[in-house]
C-alpha positions in Angstrom: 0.0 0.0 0.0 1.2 3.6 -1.0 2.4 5.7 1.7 0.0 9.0 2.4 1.3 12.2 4.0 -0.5 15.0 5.7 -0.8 17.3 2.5 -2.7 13.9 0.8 -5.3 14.3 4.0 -5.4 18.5 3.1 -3.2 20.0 4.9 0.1 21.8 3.4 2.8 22.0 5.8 4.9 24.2 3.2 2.2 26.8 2.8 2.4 27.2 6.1 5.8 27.9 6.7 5.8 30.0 3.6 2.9 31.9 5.7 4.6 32.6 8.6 7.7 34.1 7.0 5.3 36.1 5.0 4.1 37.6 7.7 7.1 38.6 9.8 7.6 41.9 8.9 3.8 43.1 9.3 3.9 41.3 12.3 7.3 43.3 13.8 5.9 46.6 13.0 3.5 46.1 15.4 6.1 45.4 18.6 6.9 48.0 21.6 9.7 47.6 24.1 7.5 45.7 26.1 7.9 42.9 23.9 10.4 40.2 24.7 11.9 37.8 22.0 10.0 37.7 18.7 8.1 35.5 16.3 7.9 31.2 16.3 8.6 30.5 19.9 5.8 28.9 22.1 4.4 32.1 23.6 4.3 35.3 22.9 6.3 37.1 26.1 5.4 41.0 27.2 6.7 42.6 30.4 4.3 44.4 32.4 4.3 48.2 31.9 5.2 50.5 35.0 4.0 53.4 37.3 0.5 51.4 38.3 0.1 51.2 41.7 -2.2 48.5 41.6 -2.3 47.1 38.2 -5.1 44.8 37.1 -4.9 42.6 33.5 -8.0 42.9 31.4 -8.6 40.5 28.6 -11.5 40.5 25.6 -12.2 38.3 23.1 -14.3 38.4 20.1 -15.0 37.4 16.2 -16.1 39.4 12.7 -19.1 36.7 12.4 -20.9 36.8 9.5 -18.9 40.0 7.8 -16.8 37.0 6.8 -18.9 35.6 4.3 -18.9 39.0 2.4 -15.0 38.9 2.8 -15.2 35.5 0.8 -17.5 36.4 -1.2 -16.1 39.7 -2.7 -12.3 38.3 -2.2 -11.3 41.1 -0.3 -8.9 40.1 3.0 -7.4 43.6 3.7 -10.0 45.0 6.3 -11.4 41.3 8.1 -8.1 42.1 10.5 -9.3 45.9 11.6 -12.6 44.7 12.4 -11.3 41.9 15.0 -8.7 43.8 16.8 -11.6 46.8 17.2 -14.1 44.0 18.8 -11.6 43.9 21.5 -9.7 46.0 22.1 -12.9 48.5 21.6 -14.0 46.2 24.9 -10.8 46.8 26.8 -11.3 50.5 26.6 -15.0 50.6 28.6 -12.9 48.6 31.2 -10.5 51.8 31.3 -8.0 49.0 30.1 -4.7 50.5 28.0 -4.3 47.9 25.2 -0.9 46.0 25.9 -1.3 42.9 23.1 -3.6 40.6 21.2 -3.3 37.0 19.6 -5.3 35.8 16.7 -6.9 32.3 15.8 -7.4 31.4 12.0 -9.2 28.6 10.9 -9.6 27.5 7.5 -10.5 24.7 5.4 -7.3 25.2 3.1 -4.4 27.8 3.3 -4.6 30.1 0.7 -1.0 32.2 1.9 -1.5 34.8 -0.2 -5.2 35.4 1.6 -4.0 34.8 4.8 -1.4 37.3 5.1 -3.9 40.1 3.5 -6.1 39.1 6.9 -2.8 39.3 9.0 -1.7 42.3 7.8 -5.6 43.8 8.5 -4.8 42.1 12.5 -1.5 44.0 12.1 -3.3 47.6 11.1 -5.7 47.0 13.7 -3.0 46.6 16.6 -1.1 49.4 15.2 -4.0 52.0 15.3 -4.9 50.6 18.9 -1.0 51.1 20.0 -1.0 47.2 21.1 1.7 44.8 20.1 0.6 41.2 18.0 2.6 39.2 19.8 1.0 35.6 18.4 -1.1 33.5 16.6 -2.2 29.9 15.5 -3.5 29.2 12.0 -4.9 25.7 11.8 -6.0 24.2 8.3 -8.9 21.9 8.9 -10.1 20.3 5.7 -13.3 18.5 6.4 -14.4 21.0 9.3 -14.4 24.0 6.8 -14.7 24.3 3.0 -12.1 25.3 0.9 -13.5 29.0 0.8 -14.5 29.2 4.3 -12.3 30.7 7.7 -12.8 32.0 10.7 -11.4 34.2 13.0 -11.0 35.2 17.0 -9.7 37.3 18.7 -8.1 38.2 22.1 -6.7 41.5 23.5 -4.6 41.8 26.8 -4.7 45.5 28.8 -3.2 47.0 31.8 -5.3 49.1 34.2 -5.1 51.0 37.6 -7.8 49.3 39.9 -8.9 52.5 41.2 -10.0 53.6 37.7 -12.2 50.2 36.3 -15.4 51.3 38.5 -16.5 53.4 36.0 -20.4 52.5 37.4 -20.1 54.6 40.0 -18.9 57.6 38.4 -22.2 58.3 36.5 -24.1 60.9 38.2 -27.6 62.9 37.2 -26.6 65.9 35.1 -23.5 64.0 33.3 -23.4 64.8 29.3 -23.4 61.6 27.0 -21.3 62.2 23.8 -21.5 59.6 20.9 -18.3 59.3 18.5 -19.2 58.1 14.9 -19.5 54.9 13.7 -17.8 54.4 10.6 -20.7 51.9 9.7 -22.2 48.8 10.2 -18.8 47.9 12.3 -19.3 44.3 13.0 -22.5 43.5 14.6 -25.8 42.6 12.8 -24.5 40.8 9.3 -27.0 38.1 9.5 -29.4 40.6 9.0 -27.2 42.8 6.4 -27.3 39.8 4.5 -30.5 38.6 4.8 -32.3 42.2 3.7 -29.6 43.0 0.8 -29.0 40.2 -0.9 -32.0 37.8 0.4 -35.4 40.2 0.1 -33.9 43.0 -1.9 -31.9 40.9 -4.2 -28.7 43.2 -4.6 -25.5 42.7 -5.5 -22.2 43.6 -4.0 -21.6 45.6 -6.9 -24.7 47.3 -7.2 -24.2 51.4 -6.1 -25.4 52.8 -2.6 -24.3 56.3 -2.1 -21.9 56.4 -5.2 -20.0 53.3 -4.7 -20.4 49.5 -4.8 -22.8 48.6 -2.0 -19.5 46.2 -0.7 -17.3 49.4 -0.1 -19.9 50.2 2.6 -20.6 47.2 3.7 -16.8 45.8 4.3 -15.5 49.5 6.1 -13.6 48.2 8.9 -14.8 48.9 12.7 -13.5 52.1 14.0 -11.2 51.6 16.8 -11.6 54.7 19.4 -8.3 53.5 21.7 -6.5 57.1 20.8 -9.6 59.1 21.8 -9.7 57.1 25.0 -6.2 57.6 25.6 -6.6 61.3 24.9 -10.1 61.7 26.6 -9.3 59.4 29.8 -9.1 62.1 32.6 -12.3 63.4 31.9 -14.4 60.1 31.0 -16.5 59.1 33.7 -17.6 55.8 31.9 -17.2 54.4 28.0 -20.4 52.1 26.5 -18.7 50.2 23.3 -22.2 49.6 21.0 -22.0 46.5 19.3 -24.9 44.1 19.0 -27.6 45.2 20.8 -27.5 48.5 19.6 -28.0 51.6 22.3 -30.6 50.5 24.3 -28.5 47.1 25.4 -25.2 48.8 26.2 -25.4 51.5 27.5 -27.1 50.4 30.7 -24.1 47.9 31.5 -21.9 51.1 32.4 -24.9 52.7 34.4 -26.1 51.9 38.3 -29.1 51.0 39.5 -31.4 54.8 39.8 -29.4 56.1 36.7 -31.0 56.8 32.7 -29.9 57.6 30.1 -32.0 59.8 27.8 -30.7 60.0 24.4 -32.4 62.6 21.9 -33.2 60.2 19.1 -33.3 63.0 16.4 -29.6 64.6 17.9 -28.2 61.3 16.4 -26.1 61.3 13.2 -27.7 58.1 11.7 -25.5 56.8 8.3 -27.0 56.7 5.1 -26.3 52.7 5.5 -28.9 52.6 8.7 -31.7 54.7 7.2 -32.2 52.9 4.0 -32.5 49.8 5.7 -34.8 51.8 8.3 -37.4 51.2 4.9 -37.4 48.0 5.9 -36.8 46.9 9.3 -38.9 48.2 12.2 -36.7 51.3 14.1 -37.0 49.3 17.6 -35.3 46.5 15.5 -32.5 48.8 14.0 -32.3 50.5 17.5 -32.0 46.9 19.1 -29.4 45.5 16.7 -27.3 48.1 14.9 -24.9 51.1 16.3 -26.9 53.2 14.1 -23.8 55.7 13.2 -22.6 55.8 17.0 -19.8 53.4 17.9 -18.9 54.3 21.0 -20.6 56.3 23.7 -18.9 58.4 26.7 -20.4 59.7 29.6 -18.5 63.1 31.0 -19.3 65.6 33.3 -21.1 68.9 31.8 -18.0 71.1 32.3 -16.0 68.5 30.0 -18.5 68.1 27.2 -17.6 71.0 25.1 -13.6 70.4 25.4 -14.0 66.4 24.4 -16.1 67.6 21.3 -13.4 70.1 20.3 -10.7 67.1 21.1 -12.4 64.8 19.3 -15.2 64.4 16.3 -18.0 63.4 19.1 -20.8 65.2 19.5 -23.4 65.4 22.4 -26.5 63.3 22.2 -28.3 63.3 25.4 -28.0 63.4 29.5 -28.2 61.2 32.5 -31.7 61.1 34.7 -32.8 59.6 37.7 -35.0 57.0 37.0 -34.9 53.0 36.2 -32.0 51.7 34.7 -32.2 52.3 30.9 -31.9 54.3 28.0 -35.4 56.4 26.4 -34.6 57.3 23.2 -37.2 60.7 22.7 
């Protein structure tokens, strides 16, 4: 009988190897001088930054989801990366967590190198706009648990904080401005959905035009990763609500204590284009419910703040913190 070897079963060890040295140099240009060693050893090493007097690790993990299958579908790699490093390290921030370093996880049915490094280099872009070092990684080929098209992605982000500084609850007070920084779309959250109305009821294409482009160039716009306006904001942000899936309405109230609301003036938000043409056919408690609706991250500040974070930043305010049941009314 004929010997067989793993690349018989579908999996190329070369391509592999080829992968990793392909991705080396996107990889380094992501490292500070907390990293120690570099790339292929068992674990990714980082010392622990200093002056915290009492310093707490945070960790967040996350996917893209279903964005993936427009990745596949329009071939287009570059921007998958962006959106997982912002699902966590977006996460961190509401913690008041400084991003030290995230680790990725690729699964695929077969190794296309030239596909996998666009991703990695996307991971790379992420961490360098989020000031956080990519200190490691696994890609496993899996023929049999994926098709040949098909991947997947997690990942997971590592921070530092002071421990005096994570209760943000109990720094929101009656009277307290909420600002909303943009979106810079559909972010990450909701593609089931996407797909279902655009390509499922409507019937479009991912070439067909929405606001004077090919409906994929909206659709595939990475998550917007708001770690510099933290960083730049941080001594005057009383809390940070990262709106993913769930929209406003679900988290927002996970930064706010029991006797606190939130009222949000529904028509003081900057809705995309994206949001309101699907608003034609969803229900607005839906969209409210599953979509950040053009606001991607929301901070609450103290009134005598609001104005300078605006001018520091592209946020703008939306509403103000009652007493009342924990919540959010959108009026």
């Amino acid at each position: 009988m004929a010997n067989i070897s793993y690349k018989d079963a579908g999996v190329d060890i070369d391509a592999g190897n080829d992968f990793v040295e392909a991705i080396k140099a996107d990889v380094k240009s992501t490292f500070d001088s907390n990293v120690i060693g570099g790339i292929g050893s068992f674990a990714g090493a980082y010392a622990l930054p200093t002056g915290y007097k009492e310093p707490v690790i945070l960790s967040a993990t996350d996917g893209v989801g279903t964005k993936l299958k427009l990745a596949i579908e329009s071939n287009r790699f570059d921007t998958v990366g962006i959106d997982l490093v912002a699902m966590c390290v977006n996460d961190l921030i509401c913690n008041f967590g400084t991003p030290m370093f995230f680790l990725d996880y690729y699964a695929t049915g077969k190794l296309v190198p030239a596909n996998a490094k666009d991703v990695v280099a996307g991971i790379a872009e992420g961490c360098r706009q989020s000031e956080c070092s990519l200190v490691g990684g696994e890609t496993a080929e899996m023929p049999g648990m994926y098709s040949d098209d098909d991947f997947d992605l997690a990942g997971f982000a590592v921070g530092i904080a002071e421990r005096s500084e994570m209760d943000t609850v109990s720094n929101v007070k009656e009277g307290q401005i909420i600002i909303a920084l943009p979106s810079s779309g559909v972010h990450s959250n909701g593609f089931s959905l996407v797909r279902k109305l655009f390509f499922d009821k409507l019937k479009m294409s991912l070439d067909d035009e929405f606001e004077g482009k090919p409906l994929i160039e909206t659709l595939i716009t990475p998550t917007r990763i708001y770690v510099k306006e933290f960083k730049a904001n941080r001594d005057k942000i009383k809390a940070l609500a990262h709106i993913t899936g769930g929209g406003i309405v679900e988290n927002l109230p996970r930064v706010l204590p029991e006797g606190m609301r939130a009222k949000i003036v529904k028509d003081d938000i900057k809705i995309l284009p994206i949001f309101k043409f699907m608003s034609d056919y969803v229900s607005e408690e839906e969209m409210f419910r599953t979509f950040n609706m053009g606001v991607g991250m929301i901070l609450v500040v103290d009134a005598k703040d609001a104005n300078d974070i605006c001018k520091n930043s592209d946020g703008y305010i939306i509403g103000e913190m009652i007493k009342g049941d924990k919540g959010v009314d959108l009026v």
